[in-house]
C-alpha positions in Angstrom: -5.9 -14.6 7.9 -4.0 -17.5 7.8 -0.7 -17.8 9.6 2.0 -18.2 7.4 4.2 -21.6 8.1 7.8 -21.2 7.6 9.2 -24.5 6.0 12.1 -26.0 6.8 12.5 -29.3 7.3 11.0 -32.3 6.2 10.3 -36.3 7.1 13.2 -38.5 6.0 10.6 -40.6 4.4 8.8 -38.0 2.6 11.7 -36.2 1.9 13.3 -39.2 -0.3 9.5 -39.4 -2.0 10.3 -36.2 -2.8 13.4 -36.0 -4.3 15.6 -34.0 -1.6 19.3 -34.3 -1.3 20.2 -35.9 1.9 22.8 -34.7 4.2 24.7 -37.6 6.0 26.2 -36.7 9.1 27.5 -39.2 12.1 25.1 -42.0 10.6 22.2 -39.3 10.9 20.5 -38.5 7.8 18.7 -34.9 7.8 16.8 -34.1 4.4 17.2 -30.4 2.8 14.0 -28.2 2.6 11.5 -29.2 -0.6 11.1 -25.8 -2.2 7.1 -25.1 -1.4 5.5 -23.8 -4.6 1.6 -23.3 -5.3 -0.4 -22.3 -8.7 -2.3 -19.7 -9.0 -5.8 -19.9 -11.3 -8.5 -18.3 -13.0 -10.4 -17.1 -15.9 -10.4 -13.9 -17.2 -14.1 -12.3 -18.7 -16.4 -9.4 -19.9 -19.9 -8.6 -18.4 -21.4 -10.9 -20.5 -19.2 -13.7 -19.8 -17.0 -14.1 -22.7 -13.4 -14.8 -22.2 -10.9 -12.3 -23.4 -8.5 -14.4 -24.7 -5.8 -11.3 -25.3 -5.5 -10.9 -21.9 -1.8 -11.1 -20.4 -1.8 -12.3 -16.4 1.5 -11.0 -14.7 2.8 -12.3 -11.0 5.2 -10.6 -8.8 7.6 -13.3 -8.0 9.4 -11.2 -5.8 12.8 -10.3 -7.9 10.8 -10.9 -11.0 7.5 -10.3 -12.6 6.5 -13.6 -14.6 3.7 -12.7 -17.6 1.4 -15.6 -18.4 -1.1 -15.4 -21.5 -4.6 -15.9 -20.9 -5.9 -19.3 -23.5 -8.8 -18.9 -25.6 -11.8 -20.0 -23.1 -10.2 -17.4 -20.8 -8.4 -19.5 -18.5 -4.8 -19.2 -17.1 -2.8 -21.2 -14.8 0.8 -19.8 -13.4 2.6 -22.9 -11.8 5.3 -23.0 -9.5 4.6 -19.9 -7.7 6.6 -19.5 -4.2 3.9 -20.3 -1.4 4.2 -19.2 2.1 3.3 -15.1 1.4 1.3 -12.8 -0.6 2.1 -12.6 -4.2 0.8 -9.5 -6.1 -1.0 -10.1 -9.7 -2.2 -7.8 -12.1 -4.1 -8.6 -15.3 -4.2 -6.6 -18.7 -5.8 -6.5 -21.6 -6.4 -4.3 -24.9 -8.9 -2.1 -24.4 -10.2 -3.4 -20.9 -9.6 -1.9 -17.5 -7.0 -3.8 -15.5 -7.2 -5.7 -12.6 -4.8 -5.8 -9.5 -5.6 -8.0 -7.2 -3.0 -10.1 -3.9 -3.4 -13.8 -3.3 -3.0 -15.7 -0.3 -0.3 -18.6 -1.3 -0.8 -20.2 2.1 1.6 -23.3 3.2 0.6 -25.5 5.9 2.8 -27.8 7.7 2.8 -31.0 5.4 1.7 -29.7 2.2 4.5 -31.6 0.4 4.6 -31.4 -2.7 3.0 -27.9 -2.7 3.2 -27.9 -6.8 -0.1 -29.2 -7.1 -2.1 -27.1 -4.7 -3.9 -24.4 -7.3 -5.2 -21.0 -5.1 -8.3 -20.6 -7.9 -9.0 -16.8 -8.0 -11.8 -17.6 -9.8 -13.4 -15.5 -12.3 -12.2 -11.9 -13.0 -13.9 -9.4 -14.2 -11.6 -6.8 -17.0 -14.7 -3.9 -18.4 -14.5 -2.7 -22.0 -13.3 0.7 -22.1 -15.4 2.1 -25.2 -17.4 5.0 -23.6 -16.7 8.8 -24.0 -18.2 10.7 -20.7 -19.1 14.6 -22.0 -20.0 17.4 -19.2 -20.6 20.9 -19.5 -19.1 23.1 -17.4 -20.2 26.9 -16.9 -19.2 29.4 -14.4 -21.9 31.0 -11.7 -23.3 33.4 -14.7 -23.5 30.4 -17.4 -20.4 31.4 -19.6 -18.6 28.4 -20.9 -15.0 27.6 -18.7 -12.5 25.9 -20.1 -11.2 23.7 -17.6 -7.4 23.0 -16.7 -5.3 20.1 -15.3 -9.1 17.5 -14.8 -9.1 13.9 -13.7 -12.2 11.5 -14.4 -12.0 8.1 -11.9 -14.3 5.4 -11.9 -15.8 3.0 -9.3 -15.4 -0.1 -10.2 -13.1 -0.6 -12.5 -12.8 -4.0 -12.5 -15.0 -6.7 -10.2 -13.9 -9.9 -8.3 -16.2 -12.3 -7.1 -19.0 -10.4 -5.7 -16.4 -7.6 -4.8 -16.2 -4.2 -5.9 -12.3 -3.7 -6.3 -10.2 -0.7 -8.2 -10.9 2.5 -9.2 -9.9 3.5 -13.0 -8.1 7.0 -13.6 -7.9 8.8 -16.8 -7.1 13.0 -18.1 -9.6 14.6 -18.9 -10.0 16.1 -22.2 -10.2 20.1 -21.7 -12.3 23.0 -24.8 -14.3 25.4 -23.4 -17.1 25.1 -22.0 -16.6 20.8 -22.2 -14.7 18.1 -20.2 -14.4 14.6 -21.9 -13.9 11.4 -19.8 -12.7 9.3 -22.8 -12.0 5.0 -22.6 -14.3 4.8 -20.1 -16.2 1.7 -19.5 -20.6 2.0 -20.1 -22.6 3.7 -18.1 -25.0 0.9 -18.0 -22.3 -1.7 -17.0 -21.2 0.8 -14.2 -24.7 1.5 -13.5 -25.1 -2.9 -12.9 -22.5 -2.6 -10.1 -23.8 0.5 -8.6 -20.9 2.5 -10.1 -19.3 5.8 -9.4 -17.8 8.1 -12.1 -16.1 11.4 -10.0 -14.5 14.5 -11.8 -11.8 16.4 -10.0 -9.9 19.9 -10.9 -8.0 22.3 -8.5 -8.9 26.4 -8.5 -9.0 28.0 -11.8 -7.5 31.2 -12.5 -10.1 32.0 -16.2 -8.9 35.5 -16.8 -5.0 35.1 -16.8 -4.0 37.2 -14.1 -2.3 34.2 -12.2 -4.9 34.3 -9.3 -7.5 31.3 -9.1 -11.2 32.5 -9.9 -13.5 30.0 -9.4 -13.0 27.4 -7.3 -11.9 23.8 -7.8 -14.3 20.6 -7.7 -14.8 17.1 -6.3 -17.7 16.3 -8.3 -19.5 12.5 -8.5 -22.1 11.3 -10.1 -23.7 7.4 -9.4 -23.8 5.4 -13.1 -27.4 5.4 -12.6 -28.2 9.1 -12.6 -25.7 9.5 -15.8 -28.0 7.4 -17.4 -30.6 9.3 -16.8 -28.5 12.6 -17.4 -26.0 11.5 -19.8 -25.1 15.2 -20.5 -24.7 16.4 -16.8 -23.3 20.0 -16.3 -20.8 21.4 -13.4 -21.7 24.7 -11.7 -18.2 26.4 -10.9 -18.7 29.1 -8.1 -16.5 32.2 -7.5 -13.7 32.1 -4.9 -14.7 33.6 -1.7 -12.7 35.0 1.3 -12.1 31.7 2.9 -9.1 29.3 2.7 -9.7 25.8 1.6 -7.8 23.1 0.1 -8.2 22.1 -3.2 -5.8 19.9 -3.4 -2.3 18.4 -2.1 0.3 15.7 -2.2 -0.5 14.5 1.8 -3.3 13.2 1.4 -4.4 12.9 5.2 -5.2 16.7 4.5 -8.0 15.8 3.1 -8.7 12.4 5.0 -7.7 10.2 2.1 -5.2 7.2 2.0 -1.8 8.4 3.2 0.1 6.5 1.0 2.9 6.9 -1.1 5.0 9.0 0.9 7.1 12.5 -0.8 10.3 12.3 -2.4 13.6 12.6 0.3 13.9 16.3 -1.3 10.1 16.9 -3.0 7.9 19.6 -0.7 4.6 19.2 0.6 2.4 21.2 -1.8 -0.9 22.4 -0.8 -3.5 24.0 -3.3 -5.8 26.7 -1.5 -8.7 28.3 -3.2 -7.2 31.4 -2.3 -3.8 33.3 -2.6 -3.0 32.9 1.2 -0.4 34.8 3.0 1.8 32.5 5.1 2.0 33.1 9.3 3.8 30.3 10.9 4.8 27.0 9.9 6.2 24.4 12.4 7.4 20.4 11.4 7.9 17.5 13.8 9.1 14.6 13.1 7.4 11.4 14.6 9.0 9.2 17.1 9.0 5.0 16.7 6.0 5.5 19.4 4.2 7.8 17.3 4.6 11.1 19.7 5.7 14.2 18.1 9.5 14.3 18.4 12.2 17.0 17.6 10.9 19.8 15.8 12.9 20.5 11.9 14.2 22.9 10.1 11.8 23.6 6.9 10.4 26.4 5.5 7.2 27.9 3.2 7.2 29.0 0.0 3.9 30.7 -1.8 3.3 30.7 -5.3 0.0 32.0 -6.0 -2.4 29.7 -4.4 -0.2 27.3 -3.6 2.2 26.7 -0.7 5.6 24.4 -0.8 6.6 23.0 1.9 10.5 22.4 1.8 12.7 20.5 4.3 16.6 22.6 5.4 17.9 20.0 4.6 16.4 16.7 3.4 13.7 14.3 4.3 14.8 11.5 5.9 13.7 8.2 4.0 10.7 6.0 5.7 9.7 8.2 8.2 7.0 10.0 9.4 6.6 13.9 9.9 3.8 16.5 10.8 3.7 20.3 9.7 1.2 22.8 11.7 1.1 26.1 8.9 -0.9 29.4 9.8 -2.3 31.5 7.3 -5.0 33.8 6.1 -6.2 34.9 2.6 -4.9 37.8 0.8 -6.4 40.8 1.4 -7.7 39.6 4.9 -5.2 39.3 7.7 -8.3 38.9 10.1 -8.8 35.7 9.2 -6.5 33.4 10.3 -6.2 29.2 9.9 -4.1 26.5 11.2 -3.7 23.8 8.5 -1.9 20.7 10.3 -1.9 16.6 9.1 1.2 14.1 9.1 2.8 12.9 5.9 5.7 10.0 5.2 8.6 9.9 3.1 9.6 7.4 0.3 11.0 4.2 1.9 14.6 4.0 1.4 13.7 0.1 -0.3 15.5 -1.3 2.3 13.7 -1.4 5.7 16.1 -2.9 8.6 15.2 -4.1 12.4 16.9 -4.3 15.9 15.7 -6.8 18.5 16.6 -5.6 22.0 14.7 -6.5 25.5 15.5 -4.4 29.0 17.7 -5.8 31.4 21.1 -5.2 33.3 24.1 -4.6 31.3 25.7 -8.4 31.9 22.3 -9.9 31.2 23.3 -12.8 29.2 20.0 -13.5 28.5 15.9 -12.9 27.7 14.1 -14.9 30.4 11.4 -16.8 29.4 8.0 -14.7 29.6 9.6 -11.2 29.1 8.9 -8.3 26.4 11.1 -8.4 23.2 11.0 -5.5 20.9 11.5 -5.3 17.4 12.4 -1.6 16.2 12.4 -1.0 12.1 14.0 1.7 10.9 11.0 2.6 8.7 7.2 2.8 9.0 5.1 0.0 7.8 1.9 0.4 6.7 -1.1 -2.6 7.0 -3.8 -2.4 5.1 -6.1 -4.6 7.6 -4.9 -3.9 10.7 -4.2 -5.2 13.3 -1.2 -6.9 11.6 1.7 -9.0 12.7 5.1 -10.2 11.4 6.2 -13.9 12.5 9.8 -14.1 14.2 12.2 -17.2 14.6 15.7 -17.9 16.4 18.8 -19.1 14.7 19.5 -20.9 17.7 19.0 -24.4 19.3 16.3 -24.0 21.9 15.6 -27.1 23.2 19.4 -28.5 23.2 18.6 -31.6 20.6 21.8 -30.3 19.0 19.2 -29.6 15.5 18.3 -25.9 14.5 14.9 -26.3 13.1 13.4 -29.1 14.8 11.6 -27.7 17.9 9.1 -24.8 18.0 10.3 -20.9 17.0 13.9 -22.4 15.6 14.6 -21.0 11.9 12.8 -23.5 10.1 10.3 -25.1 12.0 6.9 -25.3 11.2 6.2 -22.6 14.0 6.6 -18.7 14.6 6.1 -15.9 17.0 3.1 -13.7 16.1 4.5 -9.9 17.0 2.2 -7.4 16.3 3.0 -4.3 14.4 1.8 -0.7 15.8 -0.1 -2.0 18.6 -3.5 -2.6 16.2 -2.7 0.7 14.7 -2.5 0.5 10.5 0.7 2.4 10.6 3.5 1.1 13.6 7.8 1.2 13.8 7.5 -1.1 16.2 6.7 -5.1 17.2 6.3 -6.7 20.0 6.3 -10.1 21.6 7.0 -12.1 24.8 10.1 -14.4 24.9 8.7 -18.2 24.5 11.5 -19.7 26.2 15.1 -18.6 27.6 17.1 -16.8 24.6 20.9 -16.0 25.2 21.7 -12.6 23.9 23.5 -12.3 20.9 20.8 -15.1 18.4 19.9 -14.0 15.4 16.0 -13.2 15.3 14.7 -13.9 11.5 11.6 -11.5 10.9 9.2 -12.8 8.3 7.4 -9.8 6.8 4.8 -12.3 4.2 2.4 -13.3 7.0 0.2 -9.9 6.9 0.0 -7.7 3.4 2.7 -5.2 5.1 3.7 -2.1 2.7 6.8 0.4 3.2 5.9 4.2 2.9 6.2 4.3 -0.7 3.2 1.4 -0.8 5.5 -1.6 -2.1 4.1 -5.0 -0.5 6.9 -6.5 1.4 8.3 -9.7 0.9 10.9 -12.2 2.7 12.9 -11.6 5.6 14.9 -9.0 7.5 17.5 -10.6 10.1 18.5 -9.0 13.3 20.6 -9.3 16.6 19.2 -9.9 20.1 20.7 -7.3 22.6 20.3 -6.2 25.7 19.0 -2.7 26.1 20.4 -1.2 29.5 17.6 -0.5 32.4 
C-alpha cells in the first residue's frame, strides 16, 4: 500500500500558479499549503450491464457524509474529495443490494493541483433483490417446527471488479414448518459468482417449557445446489447432554471477526444448547503488550440457556478483556467445560497517544537511532496487517529556522513508518527508531490515514492525534 504523503508546503513558483496566499516575512516569501483534493469515479450496474440510474453514491468526508446521484448511463463522479487517506463509500439503490466499498485517495509529493486526479473505482456491481428463498424445516421425527429469531445472509452481495465483496443480511420470515429468505437476490445470479446463501437460528425451546429442544443451526447451501434443490429442507436434531454454543455477542467464541466490541455496561452473552449450570468464571483484562493483566470484578448470570456476563462495575471503553467460565449441563455435574475467548469494548470515539523513549531522568533528549514508543489509549484494529501509522515533529530538525522543510518536520513530504501491534491485526502500541536527535518536550503528530486502521467499535480512523515526547525513567 501506498504510503501516505503528508502535504505541506509547496514551490513558490507553483504555489503562485496555484493560487496560494503568500506569507511575506524578512523579504522571504513561504506559500501556504494548496488543499490536496482527488475525485472519485465510477459506474454503477446490474448483471446484465445496465446502469441503475436511481442509484445514490454517498462519501464519508470525514465530518460529513456527501450523497452524489448516480446519471442515467450509470456513471458518477464526486470531485473535491480530501486526498492523502482512505475515504469510505457506500452505494444504494431501490431494490438492489448495497455496496460498501474504501478507496485509496493517494497523494504523492507534487501532485499539485490534486483536483484533477480521478481514483476510477470502476464498475460496481448493485444485484436486484427480487427473490423469495423458501425451506422447510422439520424436527428429527418429521413434524413441522416453527422456527424463532432466523437470519438468512448471502455471499456476494454485491461484486467489484473481479472481487467477491459483502455479505447481504435479512430476517427471516417464521410459520410452521417454513422459513422465508425474502428480497433476496436470484439464485442463478448468485449461482454465476459461486454464491453462498446460509441460514442461522440459536436453540429452540418448541414445547413452551422455557428450555431449548432442538438445537440451533448454521446451515449453508452453494447457489448452485439451490438451483437444483430450490425447496431444500433443515433437519433439526434434539439437544443432547453436551454444551455447545449456539450463539454469542464475542464473536472470537466462535472464531469469527472480533469486531464491534460490547457496550461500556452491555454483558457478554453466550447461547448454549443446553441449560448449563455455572462453576467458575474468571476476567482479565489485557495489557498494552497483550499479556493478561489484573484480573476484574464480574460476575455470571443464567437465564435458561443462556449466560450474561456482567462487569462490577463497568467496562472500560477501547480495551480489551478475556473471561475463562466453567460449567456443565443441567442434570450432569460430571461433565464439566471451560469456555474462554477475549472480547473488546466500544471505543470511547476518541482514541489518544503518549510518545515516551527510556532514558535518565535529565535526558534532554532522544538520540538519534534509539526506540520511540507510541502508547494509544485504545486498541486498533487493521484489517491487513501488518499496519503502520506515519509520525512527524513539530520541531526544526535540521536548524534552517523552517518547520516543514527537511524530512519528518510537520509538513514535509516525509514520515516515520511506526508499526502497530508488532504485525499483529490488533496492537496498543507503535514503534519506531528516532531518525535524528529530538529534544524532549516536541510535539509528535500521528497520522492514522496511511493504513485502513479501525477503533474497537469498527469506525475507520481518520486524521491525526498529537502527542508529547517524554522521557520515560530507566
Amino acid at each position: 500500500m501506498k504510503r501516505v504523503a503528508i502535504v505541506s508546503l509547496l514551490l513558490l513558483a507553483l504555489g503562485a500558479c496555484a493560487g496560494d496566499e503568500e506569507v511575506r516575512k524578512d523579504e522571504k516569501v513561504t506559500p501556504r499549503p494548496t488543499e490536496v483534493k482527488g475525485a472519485i469515479a465510477g459506474r454503477v450496474v446490474d448483471p446484465y450491464d445496465r446502469p441503475i440510474a436511481g442509484a445514490v453514491v454517498k462519501v464519508d468526508m470525514g465530518k460529513s457524509v456527501r450523497t452524489i446521484p448516480v446519471g442515467e448511463n450509470g456513471y458518477f463522479h464526486a470531485k473535491d474529495v480530501p486526498a492523502g487517506g482512505t475515504v469510505a463509500v457506500r452505494v444504494e439503490a431501490e431494490g438492489h443490494s448495497g455496496a460498501e466499498f474504501w478507496v485509496d485517495m493517494y497523494a504523492e509529493a507534487g501532485d499539485y493541483p490534486q483536483k484533477d486526479i480521478v481514483h476510477d473505482v470502476g464498475h460496481i456491481l448493485l444485484l436486484p433483490l427480487s427473490d423469495v428463498l423458501e425451506i422447510h424445516v422439520v424436527d428429527f421425527w418429521a413434524q413441522p417446527v416453527r422456527v424463532q429469531g432466523a437470519l438468512c445472509r448471502v455471499w456476494p452481495a454485491w461484486v467489484w471488479g473481479e472481487n467477491q465483496r459483502g455479505n447481504l443480511v435479512v430476517p427471516a420470515e417464521a410459520e410452521e414448518g417454513k422459513l422465508r429468505c425474502p428480497g433476496i437476490p436470484p439464485a442463478v445470479l448468485l449461482a454465476a459468482m459461486d454464491g453462498w446463501i446460509e441460514v442461522s437460528f440459536p436453540a429452540q425451546d418448541v414445547n413452551g417449557d422455557g428450555w431449548p429442544d432442538l438445537e440451533g443451526v448454521l446451515w449453508g447451501m452453494s447457489a448452485w445446489d439451490l438451483i437444483k434443490d430450490p425447496s431444500p429442507t433443515i433437519l433439526l436434531d434434539q439437544l443432547g447432554e453436551n454444551l455447545e454454543v449456539v450463539a454469542t455477542n464475542a464473536p472470537a467464541l466462535v472464531w469469527e471477526f472480533p469486531l464491534p466490541g460490547i457496550g461500556t455496561n452491555a454483558p457478554v452473552e453466550i447461547y448454549f444448547n443446553n441449560p448449563p449450570v455455572v462453576l467458575d468464571l474468571e476476567v482479565n483484562k489485557f495489557d498494552e503488550t497483550g499479556s493478561l493483566g489484573e484480573v476484574v470484578e464480574a460476575k455470571a448470570e443464567v437465564d435458561g440457556a443462556r449466560v450474561r456476563i456482567f462487569p462490577g462495575a463497568s467496562w472500560e471503553a477501547g480495551q480489551a478483556y478475556r473471561f475463562v467460565l466453567e460449567v456443565h449441563p443441567v442434570g450432569h455435574p460430571r461433565l464439566e467445560e471451560r469456555f474462554w475467548t477475549y472480547f473488546f469494548v466500544a471505543s470511547s470515539g476518541e482514541v489518544k497517544v503518549d510518545a515516551t523513549f527510556t532514558g535518565p531522568p535529565d535526558a534532554a533528549e532522544v538520540v538519534a537511532g534509539d526506540t520511540v514508543w507510541l502508547r494509544f489509549s485504545e486498541w486498533l484494529y487493521c484489517a491487513d496487517a501488518p499496519c503502520a501509522v506515519g509520525v512527524q515533529f513539530e520541531r526544526d530538525l535540521d536548524g534552517s529556522g523552517e518547520v516543514g522543510d527537511a524530512p519528518w518536520e510537520l509538513g514535509n513530504d516525509t514520515a516515520i513508518m511506526a508499526i502497530v501491534g508488532e504485525g499483529d491485526s490488533f496492537g496498543m502500541m507503535a514503534v519506531f527508531d528516532a531518525p535524528v536527535d529530538i529534544p524532549v518536550g516536541t510535539k509528535v503528530h500521528v497520522f492514522m490515514d496511511r493504513d485502513p486502521l479501525f477503533d474497537t467499535s469498527g469506525t475507520l480512523l481518520h486524521g491525526s492525534i498529537t502527542a508529547t515526547l517524554e522521557v520515560e525513567v530507566e
